[in-house]
PDB file of N, CA, C and O in Angstrom, chain B, residues numbered from 101:
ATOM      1  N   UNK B 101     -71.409  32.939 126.793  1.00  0.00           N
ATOM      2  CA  UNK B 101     -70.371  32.296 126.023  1.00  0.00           C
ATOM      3  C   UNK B 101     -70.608  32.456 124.517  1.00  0.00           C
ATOM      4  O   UNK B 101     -69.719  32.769 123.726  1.00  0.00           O
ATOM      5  N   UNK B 102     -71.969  32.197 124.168  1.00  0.00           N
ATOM      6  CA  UNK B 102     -72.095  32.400 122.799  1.00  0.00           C
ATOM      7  C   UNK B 102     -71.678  34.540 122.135  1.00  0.00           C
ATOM      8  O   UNK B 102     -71.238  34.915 121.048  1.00  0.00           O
ATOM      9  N   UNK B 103     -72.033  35.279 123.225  1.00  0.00           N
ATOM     10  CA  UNK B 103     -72.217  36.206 122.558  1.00  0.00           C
ATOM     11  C   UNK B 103     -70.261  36.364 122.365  1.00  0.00           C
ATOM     12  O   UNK B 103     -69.877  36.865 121.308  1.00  0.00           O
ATOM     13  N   UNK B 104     -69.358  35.994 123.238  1.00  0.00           N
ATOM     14  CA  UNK B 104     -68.548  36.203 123.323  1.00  0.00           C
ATOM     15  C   UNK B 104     -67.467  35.412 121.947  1.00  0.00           C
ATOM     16  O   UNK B 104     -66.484  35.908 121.398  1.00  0.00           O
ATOM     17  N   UNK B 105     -68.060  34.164 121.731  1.00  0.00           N
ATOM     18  CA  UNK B 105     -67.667  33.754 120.504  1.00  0.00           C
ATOM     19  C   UNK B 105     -68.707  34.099 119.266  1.00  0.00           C
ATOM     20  O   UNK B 105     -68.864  33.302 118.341  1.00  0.00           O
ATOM     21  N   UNK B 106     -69.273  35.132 119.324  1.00  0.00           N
ATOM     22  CA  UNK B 106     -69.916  35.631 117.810  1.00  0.00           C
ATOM     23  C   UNK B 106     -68.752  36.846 117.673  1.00  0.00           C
ATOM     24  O   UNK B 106     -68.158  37.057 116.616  1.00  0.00           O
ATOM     25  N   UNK B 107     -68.459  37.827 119.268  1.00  0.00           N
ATOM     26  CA  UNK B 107     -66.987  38.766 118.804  1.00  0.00           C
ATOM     27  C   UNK B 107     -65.991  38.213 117.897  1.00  0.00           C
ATOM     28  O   UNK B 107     -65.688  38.508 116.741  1.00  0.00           O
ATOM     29  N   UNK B 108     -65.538  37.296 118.751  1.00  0.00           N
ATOM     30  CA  UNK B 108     -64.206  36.676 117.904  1.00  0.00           C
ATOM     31  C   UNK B 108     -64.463  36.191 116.552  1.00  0.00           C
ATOM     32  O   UNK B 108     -63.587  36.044 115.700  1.00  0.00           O
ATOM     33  N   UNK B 109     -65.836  35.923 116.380  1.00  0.00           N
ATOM     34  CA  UNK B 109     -65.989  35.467 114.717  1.00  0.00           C
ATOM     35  C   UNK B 109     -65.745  36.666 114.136  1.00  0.00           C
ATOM     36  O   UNK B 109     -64.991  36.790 113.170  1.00  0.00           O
ATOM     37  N   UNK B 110     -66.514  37.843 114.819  1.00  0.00           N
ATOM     38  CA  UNK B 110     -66.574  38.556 113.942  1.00  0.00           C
ATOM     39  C   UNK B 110     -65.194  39.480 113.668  1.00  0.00           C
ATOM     40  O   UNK B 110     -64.978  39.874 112.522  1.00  0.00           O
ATOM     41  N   UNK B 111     -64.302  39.798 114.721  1.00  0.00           N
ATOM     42  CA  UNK B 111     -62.789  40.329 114.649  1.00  0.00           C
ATOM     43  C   UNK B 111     -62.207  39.396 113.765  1.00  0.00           C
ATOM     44  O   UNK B 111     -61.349  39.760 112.962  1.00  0.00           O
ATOM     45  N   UNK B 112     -62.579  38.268 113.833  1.00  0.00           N
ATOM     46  CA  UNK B 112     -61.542  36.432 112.267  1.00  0.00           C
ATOM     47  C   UNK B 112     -62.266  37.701 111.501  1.00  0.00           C
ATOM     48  O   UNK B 112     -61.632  38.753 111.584  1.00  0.00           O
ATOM     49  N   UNK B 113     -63.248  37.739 110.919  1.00  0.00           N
ATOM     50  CA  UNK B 113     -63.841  38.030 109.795  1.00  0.00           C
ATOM     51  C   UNK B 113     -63.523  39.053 108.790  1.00  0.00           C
ATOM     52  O   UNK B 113     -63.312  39.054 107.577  1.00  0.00           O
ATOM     53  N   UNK B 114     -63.586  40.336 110.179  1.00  0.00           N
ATOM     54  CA  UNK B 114     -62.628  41.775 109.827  1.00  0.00           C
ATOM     55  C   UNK B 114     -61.118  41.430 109.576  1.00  0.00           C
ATOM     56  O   UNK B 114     -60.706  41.671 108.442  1.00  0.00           O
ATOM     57  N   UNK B 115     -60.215  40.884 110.505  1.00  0.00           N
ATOM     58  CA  UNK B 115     -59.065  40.944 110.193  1.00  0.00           C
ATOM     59  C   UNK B 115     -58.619  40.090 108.913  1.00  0.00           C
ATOM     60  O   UNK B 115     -57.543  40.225 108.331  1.00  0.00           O
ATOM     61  N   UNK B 116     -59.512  39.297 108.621  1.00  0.00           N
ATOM     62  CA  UNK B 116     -59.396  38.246 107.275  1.00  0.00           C
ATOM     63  C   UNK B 116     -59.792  39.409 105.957  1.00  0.00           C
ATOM     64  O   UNK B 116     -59.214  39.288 104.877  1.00  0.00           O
ATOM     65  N   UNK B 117     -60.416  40.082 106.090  1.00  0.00           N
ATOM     66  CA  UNK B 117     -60.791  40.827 105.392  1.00  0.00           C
ATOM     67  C   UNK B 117     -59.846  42.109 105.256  1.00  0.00           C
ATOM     68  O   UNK B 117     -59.370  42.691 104.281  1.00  0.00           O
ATOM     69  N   UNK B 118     -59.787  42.266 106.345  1.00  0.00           N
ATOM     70  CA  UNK B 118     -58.205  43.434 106.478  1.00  0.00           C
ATOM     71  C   UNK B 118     -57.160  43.487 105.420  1.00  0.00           C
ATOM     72  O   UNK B 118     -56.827  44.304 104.561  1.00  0.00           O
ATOM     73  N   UNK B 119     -56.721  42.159 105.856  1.00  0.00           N
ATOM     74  CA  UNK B 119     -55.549  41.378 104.982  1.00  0.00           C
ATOM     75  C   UNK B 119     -55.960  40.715 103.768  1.00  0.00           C
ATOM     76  O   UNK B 119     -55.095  40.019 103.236  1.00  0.00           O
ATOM     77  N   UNK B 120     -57.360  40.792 103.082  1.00  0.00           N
ATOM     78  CA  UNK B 120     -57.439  40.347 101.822  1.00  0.00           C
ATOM     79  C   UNK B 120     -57.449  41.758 101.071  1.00  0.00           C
ATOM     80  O   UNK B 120     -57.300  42.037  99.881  1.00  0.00           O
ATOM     81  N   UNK B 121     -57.604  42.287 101.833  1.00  0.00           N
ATOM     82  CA  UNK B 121     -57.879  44.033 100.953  1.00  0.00           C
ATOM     83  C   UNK B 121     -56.633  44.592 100.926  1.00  0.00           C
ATOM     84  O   UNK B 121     -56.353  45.196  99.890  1.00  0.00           O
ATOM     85  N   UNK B 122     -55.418  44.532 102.205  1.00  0.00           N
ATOM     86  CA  UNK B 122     -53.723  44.808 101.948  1.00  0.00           C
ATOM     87  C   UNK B 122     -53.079  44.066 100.920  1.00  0.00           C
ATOM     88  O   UNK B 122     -52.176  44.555 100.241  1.00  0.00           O
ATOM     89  N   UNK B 123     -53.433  43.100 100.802  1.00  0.00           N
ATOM     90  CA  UNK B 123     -52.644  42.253  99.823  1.00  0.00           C
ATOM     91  C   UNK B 123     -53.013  41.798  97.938  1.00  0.00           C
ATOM     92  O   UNK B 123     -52.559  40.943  97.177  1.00  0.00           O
ATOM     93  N   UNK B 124     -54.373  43.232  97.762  1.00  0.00           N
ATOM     94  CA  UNK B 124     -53.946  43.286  96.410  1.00  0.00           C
ATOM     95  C   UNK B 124     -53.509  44.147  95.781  1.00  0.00           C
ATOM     96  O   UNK B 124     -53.543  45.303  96.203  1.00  0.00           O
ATOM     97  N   UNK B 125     -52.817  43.730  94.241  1.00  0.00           N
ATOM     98  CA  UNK B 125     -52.163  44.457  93.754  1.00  0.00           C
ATOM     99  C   UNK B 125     -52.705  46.032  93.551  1.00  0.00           C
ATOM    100  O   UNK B 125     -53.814  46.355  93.128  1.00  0.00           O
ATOM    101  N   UNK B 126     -51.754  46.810  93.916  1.00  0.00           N
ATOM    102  CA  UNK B 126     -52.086  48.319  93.223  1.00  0.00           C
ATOM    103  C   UNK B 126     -51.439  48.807  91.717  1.00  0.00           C
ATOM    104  O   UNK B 126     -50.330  48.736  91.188  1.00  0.00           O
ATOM    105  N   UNK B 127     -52.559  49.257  91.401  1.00  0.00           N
ATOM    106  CA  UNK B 127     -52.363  49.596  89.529  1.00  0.00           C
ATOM    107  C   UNK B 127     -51.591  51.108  89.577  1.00  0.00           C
ATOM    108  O   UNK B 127     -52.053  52.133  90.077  1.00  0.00           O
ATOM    109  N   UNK B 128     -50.356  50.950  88.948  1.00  0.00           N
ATOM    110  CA  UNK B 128     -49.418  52.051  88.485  1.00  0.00           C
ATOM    111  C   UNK B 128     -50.144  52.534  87.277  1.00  0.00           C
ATOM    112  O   UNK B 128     -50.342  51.998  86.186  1.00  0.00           O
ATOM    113  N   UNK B 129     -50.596  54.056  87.920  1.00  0.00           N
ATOM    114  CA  UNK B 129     -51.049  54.623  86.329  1.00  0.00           C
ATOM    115  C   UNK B 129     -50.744  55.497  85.985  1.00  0.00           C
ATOM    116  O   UNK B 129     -51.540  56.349  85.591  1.00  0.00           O
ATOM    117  N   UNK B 130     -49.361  55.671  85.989  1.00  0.00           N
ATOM    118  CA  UNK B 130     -48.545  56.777  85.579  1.00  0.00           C
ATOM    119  C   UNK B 130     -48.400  56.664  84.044  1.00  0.00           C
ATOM    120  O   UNK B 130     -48.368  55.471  83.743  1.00  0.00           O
ATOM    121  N   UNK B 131     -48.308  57.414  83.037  1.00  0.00           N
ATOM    122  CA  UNK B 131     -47.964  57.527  82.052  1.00  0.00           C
ATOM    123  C   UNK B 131     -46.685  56.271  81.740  1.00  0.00           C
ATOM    124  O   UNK B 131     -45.766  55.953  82.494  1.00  0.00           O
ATOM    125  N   UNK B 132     -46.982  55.778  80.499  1.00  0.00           N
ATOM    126  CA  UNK B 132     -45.524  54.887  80.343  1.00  0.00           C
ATOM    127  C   UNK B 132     -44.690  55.626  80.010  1.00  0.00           C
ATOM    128  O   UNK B 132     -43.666  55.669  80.692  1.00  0.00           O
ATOM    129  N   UNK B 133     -44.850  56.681  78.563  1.00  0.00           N
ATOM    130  CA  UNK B 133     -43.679  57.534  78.036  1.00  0.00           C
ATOM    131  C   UNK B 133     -44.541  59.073  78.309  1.00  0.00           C
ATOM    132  O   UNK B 133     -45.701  59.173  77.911  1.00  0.00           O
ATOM    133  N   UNK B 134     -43.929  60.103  78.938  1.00  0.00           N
ATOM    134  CA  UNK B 134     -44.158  61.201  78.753  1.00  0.00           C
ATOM    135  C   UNK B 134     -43.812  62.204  77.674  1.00  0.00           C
ATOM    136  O   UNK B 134     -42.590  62.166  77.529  1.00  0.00           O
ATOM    137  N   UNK B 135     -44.250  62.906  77.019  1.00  0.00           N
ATOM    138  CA  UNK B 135     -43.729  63.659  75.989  1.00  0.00           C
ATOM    139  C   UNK B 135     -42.828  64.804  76.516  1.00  0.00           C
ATOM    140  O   UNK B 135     -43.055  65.425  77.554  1.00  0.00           O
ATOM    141  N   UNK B 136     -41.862  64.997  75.751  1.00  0.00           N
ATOM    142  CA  UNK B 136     -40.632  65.937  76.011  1.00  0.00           C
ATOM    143  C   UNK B 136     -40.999  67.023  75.172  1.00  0.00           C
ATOM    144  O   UNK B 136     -41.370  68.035  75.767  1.00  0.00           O
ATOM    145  N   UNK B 137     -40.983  67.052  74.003  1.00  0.00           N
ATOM    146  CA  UNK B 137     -40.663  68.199  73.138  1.00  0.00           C
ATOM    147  C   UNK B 137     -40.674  67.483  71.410  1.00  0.00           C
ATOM    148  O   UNK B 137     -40.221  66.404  71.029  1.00  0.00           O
ATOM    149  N   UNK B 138     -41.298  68.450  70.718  1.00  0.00           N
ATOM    150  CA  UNK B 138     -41.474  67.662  68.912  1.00  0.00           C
ATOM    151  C   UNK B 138     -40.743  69.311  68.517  1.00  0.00           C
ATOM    152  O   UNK B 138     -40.558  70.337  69.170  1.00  0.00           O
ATOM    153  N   UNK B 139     -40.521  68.959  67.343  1.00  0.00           N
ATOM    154  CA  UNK B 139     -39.952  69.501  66.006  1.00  0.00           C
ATOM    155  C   UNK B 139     -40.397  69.185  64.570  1.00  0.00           C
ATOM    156  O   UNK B 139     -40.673  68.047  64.190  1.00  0.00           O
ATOM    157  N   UNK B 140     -40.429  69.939  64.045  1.00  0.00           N
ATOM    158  CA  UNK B 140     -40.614  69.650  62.490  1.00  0.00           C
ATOM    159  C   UNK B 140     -39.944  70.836  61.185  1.00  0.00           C
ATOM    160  O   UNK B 140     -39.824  72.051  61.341  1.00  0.00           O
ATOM    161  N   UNK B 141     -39.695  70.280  60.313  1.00  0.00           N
ATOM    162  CA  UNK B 141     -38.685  71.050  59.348  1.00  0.00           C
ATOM    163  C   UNK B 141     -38.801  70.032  58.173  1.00  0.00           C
ATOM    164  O   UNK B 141     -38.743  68.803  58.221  1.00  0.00           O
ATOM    165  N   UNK B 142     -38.999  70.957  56.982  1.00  0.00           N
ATOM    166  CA  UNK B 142     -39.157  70.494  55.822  1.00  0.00           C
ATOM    167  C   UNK B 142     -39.972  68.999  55.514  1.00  0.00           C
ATOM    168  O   UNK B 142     -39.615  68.140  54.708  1.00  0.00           O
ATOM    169  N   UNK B 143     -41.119  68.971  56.371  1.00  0.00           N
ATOM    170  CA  UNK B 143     -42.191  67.853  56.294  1.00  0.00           C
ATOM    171  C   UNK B 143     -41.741  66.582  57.175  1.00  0.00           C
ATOM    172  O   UNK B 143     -42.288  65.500  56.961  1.00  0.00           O
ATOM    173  N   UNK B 144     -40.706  66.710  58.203  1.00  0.00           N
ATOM    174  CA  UNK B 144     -40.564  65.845  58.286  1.00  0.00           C
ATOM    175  C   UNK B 144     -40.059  66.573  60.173  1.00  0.00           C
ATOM    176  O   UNK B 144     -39.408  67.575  60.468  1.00  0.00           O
ATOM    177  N   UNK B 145     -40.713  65.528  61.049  1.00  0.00           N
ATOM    178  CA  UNK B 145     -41.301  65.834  62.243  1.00  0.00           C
ATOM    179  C   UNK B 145     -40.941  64.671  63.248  1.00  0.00           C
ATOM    180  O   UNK B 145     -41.064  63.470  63.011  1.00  0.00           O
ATOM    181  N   UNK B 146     -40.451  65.275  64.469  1.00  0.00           N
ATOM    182  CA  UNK B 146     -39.539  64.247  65.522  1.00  0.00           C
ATOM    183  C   UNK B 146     -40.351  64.956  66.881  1.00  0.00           C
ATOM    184  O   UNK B 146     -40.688  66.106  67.167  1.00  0.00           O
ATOM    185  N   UNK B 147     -40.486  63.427  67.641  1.00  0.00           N
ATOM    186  CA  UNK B 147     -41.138  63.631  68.759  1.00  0.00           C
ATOM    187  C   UNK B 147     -40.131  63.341  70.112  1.00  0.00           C
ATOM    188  O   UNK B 147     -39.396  62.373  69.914  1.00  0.00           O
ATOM    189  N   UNK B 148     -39.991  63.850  71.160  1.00  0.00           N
ATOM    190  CA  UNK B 148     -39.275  63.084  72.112  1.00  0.00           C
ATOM    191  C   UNK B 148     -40.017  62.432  73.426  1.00  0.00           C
ATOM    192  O   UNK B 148     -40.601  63.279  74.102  1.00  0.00           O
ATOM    193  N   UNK B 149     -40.094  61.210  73.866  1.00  0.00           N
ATOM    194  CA  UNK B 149     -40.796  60.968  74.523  1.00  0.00           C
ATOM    195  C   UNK B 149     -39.887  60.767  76.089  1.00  0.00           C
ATOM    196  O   UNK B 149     -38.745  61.195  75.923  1.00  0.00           O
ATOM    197  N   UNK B 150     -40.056  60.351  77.218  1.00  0.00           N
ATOM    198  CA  UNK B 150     -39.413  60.140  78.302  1.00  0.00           C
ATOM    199  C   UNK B 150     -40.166  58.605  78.883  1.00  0.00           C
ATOM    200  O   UNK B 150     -41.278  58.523  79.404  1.00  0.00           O
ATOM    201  N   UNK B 151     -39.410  57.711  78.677  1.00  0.00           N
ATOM    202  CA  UNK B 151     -39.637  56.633  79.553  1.00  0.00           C
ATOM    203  C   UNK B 151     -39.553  56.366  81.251  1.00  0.00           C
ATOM    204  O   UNK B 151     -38.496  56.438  81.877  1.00  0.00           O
ATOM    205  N   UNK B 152     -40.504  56.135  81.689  1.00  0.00           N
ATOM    206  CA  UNK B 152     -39.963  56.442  83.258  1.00  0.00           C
ATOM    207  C   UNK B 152     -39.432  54.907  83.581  1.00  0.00           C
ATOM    208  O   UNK B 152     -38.346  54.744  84.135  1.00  0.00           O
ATOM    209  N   UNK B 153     -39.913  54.270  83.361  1.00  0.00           N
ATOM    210  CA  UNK B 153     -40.037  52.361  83.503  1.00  0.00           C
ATOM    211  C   UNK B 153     -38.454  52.040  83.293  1.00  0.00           C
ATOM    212  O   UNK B 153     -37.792  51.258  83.974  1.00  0.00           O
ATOM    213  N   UNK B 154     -38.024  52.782  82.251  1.00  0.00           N
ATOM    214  CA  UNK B 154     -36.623  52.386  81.636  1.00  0.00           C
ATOM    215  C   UNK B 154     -35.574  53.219  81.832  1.00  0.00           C
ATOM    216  O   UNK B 154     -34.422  52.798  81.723  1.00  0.00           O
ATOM    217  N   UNK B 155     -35.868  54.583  82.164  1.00  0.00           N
ATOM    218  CA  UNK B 155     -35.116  55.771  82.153  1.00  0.00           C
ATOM    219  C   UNK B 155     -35.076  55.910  80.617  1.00  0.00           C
ATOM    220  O   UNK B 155     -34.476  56.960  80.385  1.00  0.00           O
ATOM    221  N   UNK B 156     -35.363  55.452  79.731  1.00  0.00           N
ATOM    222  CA  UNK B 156     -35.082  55.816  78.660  1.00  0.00           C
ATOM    223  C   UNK B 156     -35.514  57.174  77.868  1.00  0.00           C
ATOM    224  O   UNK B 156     -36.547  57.640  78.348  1.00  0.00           O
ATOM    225  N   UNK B 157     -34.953  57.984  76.702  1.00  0.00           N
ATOM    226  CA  UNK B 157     -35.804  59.055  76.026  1.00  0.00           C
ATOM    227  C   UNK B 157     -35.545  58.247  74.482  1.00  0.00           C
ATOM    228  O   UNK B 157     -34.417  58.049  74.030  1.00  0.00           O
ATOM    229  N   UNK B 158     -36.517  57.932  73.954  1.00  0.00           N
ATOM    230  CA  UNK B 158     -37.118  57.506  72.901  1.00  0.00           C
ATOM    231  C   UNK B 158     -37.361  58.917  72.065  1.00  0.00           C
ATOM    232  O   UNK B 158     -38.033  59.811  72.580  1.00  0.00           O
ATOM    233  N   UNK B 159     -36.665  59.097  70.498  1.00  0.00           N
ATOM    234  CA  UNK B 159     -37.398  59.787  69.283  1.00  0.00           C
ATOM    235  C   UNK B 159     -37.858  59.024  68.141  1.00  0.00           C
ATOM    236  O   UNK B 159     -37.347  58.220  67.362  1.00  0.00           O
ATOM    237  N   UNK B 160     -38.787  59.453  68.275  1.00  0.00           N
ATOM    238  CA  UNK B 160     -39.664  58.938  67.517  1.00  0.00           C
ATOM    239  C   UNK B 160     -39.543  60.172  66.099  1.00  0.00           C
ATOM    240  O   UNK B 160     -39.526  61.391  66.271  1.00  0.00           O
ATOM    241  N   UNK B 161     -39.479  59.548  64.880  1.00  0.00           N
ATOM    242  CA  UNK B 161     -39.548  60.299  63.292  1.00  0.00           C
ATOM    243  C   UNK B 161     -40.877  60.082  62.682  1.00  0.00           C
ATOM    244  O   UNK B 161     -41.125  58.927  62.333  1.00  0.00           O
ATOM    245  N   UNK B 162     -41.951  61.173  62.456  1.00  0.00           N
ATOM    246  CA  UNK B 162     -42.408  61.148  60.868  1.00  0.00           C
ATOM    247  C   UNK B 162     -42.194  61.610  59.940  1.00  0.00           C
ATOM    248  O   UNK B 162     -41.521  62.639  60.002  1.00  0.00           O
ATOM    249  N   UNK B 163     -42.555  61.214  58.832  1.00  0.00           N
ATOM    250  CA  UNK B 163     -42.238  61.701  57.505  1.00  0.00           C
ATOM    251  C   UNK B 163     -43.692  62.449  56.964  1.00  0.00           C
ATOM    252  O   UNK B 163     -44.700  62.206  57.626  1.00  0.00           O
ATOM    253  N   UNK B 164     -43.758  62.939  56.319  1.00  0.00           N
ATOM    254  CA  UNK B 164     -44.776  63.733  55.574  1.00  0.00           C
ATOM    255  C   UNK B 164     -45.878  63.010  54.932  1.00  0.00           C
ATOM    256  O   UNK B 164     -46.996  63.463  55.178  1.00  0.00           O
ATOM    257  N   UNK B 165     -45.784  61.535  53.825  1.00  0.00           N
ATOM    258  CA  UNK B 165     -46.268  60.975  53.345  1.00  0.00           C
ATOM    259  C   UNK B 165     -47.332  60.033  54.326  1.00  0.00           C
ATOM    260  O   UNK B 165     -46.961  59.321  55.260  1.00  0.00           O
ATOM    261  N   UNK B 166     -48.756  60.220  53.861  1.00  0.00           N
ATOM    262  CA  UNK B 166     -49.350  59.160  54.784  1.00  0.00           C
ATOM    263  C   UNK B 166     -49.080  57.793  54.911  1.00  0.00           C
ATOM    264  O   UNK B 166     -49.106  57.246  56.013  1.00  0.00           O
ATOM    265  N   UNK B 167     -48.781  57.095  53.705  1.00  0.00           N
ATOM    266  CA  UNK B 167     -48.212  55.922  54.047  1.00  0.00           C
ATOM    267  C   UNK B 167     -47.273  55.328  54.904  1.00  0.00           C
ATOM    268  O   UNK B 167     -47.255  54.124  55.162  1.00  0.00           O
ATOM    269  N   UNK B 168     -46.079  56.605  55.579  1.00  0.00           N
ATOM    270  CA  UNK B 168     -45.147  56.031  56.242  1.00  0.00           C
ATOM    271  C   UNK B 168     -45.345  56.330  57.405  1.00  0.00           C
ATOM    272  O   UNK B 168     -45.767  57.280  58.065  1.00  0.00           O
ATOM    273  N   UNK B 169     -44.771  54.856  57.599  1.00  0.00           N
ATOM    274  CA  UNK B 169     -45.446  55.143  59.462  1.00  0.00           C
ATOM    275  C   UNK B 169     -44.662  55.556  60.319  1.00  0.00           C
ATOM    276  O   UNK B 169     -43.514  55.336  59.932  1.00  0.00           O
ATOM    277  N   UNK B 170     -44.691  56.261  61.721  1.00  0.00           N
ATOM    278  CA  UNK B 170     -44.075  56.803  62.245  1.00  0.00           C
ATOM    279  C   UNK B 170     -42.992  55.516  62.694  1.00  0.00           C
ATOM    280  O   UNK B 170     -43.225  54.322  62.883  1.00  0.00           O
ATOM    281  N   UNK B 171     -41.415  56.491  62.795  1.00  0.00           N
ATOM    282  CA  UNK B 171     -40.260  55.206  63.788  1.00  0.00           C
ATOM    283  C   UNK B 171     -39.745  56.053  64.326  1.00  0.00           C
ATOM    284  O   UNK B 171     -39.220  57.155  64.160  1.00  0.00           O
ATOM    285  N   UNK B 172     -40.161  54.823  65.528  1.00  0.00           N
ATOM    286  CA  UNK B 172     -39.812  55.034  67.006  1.00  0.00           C
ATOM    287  C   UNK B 172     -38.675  54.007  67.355  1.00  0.00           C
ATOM    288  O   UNK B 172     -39.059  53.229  68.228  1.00  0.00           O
ATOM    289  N   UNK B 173     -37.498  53.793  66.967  1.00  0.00           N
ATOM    290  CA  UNK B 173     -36.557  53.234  66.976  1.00  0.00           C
ATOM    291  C   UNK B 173     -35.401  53.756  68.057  1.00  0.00           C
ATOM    292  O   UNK B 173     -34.750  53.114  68.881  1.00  0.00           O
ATOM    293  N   UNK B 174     -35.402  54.778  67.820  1.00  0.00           N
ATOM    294  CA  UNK B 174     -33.825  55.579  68.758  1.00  0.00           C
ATOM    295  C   UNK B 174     -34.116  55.750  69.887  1.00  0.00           C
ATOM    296  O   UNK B 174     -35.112  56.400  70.207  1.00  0.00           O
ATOM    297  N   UNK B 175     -33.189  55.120  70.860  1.00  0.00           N
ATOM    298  CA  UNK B 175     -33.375  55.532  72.220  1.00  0.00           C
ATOM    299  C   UNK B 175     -31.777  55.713  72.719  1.00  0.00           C
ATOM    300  O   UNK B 175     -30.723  55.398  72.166  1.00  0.00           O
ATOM    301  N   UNK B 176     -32.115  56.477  74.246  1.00  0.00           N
ATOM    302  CA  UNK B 176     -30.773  56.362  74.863  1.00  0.00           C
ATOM    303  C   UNK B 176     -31.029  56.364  76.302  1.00  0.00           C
ATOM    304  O   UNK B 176     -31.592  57.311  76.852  1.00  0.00           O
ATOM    305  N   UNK B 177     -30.660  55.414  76.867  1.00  0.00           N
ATOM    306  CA  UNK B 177     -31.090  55.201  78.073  1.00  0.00           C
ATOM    307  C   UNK B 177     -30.014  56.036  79.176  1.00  0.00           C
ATOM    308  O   UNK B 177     -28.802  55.824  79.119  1.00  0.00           O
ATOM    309  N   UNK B 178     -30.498  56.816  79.981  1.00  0.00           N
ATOM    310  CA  UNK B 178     -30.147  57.346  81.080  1.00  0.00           C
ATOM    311  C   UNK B 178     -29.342  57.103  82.517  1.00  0.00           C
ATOM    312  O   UNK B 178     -29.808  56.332  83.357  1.00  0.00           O
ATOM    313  N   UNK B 179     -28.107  57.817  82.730  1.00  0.00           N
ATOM    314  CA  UNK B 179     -27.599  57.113  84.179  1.00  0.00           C
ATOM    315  C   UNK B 179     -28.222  56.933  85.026  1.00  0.00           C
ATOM    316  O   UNK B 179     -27.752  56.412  86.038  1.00  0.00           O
TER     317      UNK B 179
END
């Protein structure tokens, strides 16, 4: 009797364990924005990125001067 209830402890134990290991979260590690394609002309340089999360494509502008920081303002989100 005893060896027969040390099985069943031990199948509780595994299947408890089964189901603590199915039920955590899995980490998405896909890129957030992928890069599309850049340009630049007369010091001043545009990036395109691809949002997958949003469908969105985001350009992003720099300017030449170190002080200014890059903007990433424009987007257009996708059907």
């Amino acid at each position: 009797m005893s060896t027969r209830m040390a099985i069943l402890m031990m199948l509780s134990l595994v299947g408890g364990y089964a189901v603590h290991v199915l039920a955590q979260p899995r980490a998405d590690l896909r890129p957030a924005m992928m890069p599309i394609a850049s340009s630049s002309s007369n010091g001043i340089s545009f990036a395109w990125f691809y949002d997958q999360g949003t469908r969105s494509v985001v350009v992003c502008r720099a300017g030449s001067a170190l002080t200014e920081a890059p903007d990433c303002k424009s987007h257009a989100t996708l059907p």
